[in-house]
C-alpha positions in Angstrom: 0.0 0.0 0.0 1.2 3.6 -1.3 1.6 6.1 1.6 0.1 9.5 1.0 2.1 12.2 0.5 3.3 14.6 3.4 1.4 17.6 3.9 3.0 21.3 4.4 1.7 20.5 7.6 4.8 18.5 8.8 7.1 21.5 7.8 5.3 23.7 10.8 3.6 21.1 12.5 1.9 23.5 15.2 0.4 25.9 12.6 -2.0 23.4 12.0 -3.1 22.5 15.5 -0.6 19.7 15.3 1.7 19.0 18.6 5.1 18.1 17.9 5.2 15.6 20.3 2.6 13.6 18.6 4.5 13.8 15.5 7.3 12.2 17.4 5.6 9.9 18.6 4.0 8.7 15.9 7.5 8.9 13.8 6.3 12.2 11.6 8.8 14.1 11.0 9.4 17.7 12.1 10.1 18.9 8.8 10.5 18.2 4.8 14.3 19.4 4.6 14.9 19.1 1.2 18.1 18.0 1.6 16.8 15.0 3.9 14.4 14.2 1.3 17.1 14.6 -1.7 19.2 11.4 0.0 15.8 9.5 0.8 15.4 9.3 -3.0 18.7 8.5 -4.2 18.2 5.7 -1.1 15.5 4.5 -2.7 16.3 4.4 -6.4 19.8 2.5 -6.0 21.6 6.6 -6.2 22.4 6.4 -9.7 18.2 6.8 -10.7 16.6 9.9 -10.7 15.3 11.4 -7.4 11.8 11.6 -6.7 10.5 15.3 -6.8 10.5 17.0 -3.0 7.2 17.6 -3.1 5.4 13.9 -4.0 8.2 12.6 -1.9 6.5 10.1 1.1 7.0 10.2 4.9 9.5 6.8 4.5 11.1 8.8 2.0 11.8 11.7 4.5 12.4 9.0 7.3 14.6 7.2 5.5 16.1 10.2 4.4 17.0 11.4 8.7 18.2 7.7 8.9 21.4 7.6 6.2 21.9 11.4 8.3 22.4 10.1 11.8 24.2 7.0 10.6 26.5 9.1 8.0 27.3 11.8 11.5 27.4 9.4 13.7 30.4 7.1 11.9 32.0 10.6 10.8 30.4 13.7 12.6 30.8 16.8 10.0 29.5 20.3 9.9 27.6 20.2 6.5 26.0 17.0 8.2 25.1 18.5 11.2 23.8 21.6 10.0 21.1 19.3 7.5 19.9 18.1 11.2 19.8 21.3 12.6 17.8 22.7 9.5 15.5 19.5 9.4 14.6 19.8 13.6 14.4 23.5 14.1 10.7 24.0 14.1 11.6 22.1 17.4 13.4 25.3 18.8 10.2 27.4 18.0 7.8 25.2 19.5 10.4 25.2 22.7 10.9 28.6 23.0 6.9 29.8 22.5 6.2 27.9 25.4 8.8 28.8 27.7 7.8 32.2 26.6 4.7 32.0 28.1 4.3 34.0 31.1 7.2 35.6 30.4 7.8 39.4 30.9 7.5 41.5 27.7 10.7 42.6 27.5 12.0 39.1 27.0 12.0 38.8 23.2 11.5 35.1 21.9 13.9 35.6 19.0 16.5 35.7 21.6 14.8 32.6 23.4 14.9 30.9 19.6 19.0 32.0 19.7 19.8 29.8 22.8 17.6 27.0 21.7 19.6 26.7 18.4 22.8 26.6 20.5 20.9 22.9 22.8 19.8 21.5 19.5 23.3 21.6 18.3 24.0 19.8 21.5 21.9 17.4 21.6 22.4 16.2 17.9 26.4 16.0 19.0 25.7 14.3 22.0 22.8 12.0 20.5 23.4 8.4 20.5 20.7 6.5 17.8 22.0 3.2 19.3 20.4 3.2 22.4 16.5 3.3 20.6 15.8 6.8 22.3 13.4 9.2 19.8 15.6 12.1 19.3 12.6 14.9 19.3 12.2 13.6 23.1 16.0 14.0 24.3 15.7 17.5 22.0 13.2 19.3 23.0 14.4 18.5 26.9 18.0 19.6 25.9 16.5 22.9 24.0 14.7 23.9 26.8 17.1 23.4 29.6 19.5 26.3 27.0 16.9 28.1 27.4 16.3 28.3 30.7 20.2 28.6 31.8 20.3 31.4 29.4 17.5 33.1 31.2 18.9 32.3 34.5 22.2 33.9 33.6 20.8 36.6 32.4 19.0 37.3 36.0 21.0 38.6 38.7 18.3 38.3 41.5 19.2 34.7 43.3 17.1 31.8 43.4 16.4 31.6 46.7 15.0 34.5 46.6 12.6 35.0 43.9 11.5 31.4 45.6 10.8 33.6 48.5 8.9 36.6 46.4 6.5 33.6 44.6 6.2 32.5 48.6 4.9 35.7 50.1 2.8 36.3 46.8 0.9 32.9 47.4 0.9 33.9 51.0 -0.4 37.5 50.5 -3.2 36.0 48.3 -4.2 33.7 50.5 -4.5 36.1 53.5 -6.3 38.8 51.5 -9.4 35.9 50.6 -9.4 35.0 53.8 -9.2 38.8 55.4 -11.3 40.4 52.5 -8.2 43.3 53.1 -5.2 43.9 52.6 -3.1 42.4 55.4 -0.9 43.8 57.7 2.7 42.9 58.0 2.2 41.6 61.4 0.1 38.8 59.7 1.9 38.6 56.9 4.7 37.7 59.1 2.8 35.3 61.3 1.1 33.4 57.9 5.4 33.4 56.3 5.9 32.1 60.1 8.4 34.5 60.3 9.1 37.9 62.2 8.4 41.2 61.6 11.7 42.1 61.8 12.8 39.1 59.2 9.7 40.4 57.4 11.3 43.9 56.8 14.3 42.7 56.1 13.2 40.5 53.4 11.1 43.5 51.8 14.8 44.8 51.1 16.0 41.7 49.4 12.5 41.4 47.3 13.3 44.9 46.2 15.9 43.2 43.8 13.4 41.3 42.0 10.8 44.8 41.4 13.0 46.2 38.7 10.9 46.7 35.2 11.4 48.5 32.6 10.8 52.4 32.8 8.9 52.1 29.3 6.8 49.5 30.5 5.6 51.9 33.6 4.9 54.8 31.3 3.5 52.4 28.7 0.9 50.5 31.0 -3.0 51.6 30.3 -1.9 53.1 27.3 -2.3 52.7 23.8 1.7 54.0 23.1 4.4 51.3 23.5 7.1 53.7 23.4 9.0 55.6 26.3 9.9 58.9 23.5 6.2 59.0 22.5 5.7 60.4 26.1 9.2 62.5 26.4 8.3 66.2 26.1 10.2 68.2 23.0 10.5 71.7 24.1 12.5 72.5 21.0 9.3 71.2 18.9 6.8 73.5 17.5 3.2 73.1 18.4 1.5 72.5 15.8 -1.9 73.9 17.0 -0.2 77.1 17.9 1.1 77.1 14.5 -2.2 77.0 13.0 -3.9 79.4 15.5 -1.2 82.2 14.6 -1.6 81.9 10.9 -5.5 82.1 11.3 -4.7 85.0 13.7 -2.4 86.9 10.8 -5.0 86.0 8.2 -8.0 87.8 10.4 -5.7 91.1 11.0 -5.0 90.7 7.5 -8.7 91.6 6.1 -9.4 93.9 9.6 -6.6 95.7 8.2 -7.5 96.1 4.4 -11.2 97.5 5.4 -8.8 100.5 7.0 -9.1 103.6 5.8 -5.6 104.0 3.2 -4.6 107.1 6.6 -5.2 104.4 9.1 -3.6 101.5 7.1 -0.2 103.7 6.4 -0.5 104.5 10.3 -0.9 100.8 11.5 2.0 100.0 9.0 4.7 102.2 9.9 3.9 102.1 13.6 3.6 98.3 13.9 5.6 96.8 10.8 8.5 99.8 10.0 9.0 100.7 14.0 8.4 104.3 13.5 7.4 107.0 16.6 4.4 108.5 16.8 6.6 111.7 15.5 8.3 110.0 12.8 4.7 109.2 11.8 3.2 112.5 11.9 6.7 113.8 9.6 5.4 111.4 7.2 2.0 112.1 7.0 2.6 115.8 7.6 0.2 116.4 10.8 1.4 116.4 14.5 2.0 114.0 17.0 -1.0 114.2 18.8 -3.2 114.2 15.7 -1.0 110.7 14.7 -1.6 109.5 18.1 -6.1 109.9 17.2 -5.4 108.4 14.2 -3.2 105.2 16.0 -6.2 105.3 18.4 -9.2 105.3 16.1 -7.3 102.3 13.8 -6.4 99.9 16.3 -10.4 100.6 17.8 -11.6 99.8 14.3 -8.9 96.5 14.5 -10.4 95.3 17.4 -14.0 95.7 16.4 -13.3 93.5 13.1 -11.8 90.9 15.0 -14.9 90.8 17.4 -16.9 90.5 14.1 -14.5 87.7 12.1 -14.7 85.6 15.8 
């Protein structure tokens, strides 16, 4: 009987709904590496025929394919070699690292999670033994995720112990603020921790360690903006509003000024626009100072009573 063909569905098993430890289990393979799939056919047709196109190529094929791999690294382990593994497993390290992920704060990015999982499939494909009938994808995934986590754990300077303790007083805190319907006091938060308040106060210091987020995060939280310079103040920036309010401003003094009389327009312009005196003015125009100053006075009345009207 003719096995059917293997779906896309084996190349990224958990798009589907698929777990990959069911396709270990029942022998699927994590992936259609061409390359895997190019030395399944030449297994199959002798070496000399011609290969079987990747895509009509069956689940022995691929199978048999990983098989001539492990045997070919394992009698003479070589980089090109390994790295066909590495290619033909790796949706393992995605699967890995999603889950860890979970739960995990936001700042940890799961690229970087993907990174160290790379680094225990290599590992565990160097440290693999085929002979002793072990499933590879189980000993994998268990040597991916332990990368991962010592990664992570490196990466954290807050000791053990004590974010055991922090998960501790969280469960305890929880557990007395059901029970209390309030927040509890430190004196029974001590007494629940068995503990005294003194120890108590002392281990508020250490949990301090372990309350370090990330200021963008804090400003971030309850708010649509992801980014910390969204919410830095630019005080070299113009405002945009104030922009448009001073051109509308300049286009209403504008038209208040062309309804001037031509006396009071020449008055507004050389008093306000050409800095000129009252008595420079009234050289100009030939007439006082004090005869400028009713005409200054009677313009900028007639201004203002325009703008009322434009507002």
């Amino acid at each position: 009987m003719t096995r059917r063909p293997e779906s896309a569905a084996h190349a990224h098993p958990h798009e589907h709904g698929d777990h990959p430890e069911s396709h270990a289990e029942n022998g699927g393979p994590m992936t259609a590496d061409p390359h895997v799939t190019e030395a399944a056919g030449k297994h199959r047709s002798g070496g000399d025929g011609p290969a079987v196109a990747p895509e009509t190529r069956t689940s022995y094929e691929v199978d048999a394919g990983i098989q001539a791999l492990w045997r070919e690294f394992t009698e003479s382990p070589d980089q090109v070699v390994r790295d066909r593994l590495v290619l033909h497993y790796a949706p393992l390290v995605k699967y890995v690292a999603g889950r860890v992920g979970t739960g995990l704060p936001t700042h940890v990015d799961v690229g970087d999670l993907i990174q160290s999982g790379i680094f225990g499939l290599v590992d565990a494909i160097e440290k693999f033994e085929p002979a002793r009938g072990l499933r590879f994808e189980t000993y994998a995934m268990q040597r991916i995720r332990g990368a991962i986590l010592d990664d992570l754990r490196s990466q954290d300077w807050v000791p053990r112990a004590v974010r055991s303790k922090a998960r501790e007083a969280e469960r305890a805190l929880e557990r007395l603020g059901a029970r209390l319907n309030r927040t509890p006091t430190d004196a029974e938060l001590a007494a629940e921790l068995e503990i005294g308040v003194d120890d108590l106060r002392e281990f508020y210091g250490q949990l301090q360690l372990t309350s370090v987020i990330a200021l963008e995060d804090l400003v971030a939280a309850g708010k649509d903006s992801s980014s910390l310079v969204d919410t830095l103040p630019d005080d070299g920036a113009v405002d945009p509003v104030a922009v448009l309010v001073d051109q509308d401003n300049r286009r209403q003094l504008a038209q208040a000024i062309a309804q001037l009389t031509e006396r009071d327009r020449i008055v507004v312009g050389l008093y306000y626009f050409e800095s000129l005196t009252l008595a420079e003015i009234g050289k100009v125009l030939g007439v006082t100072e004090s005869r400028v100053s009713q005409l200054h006075t009677r313009a900028v009345m007639r201004l203002r009573a325009k703008l009322v009207e434009q507002a």
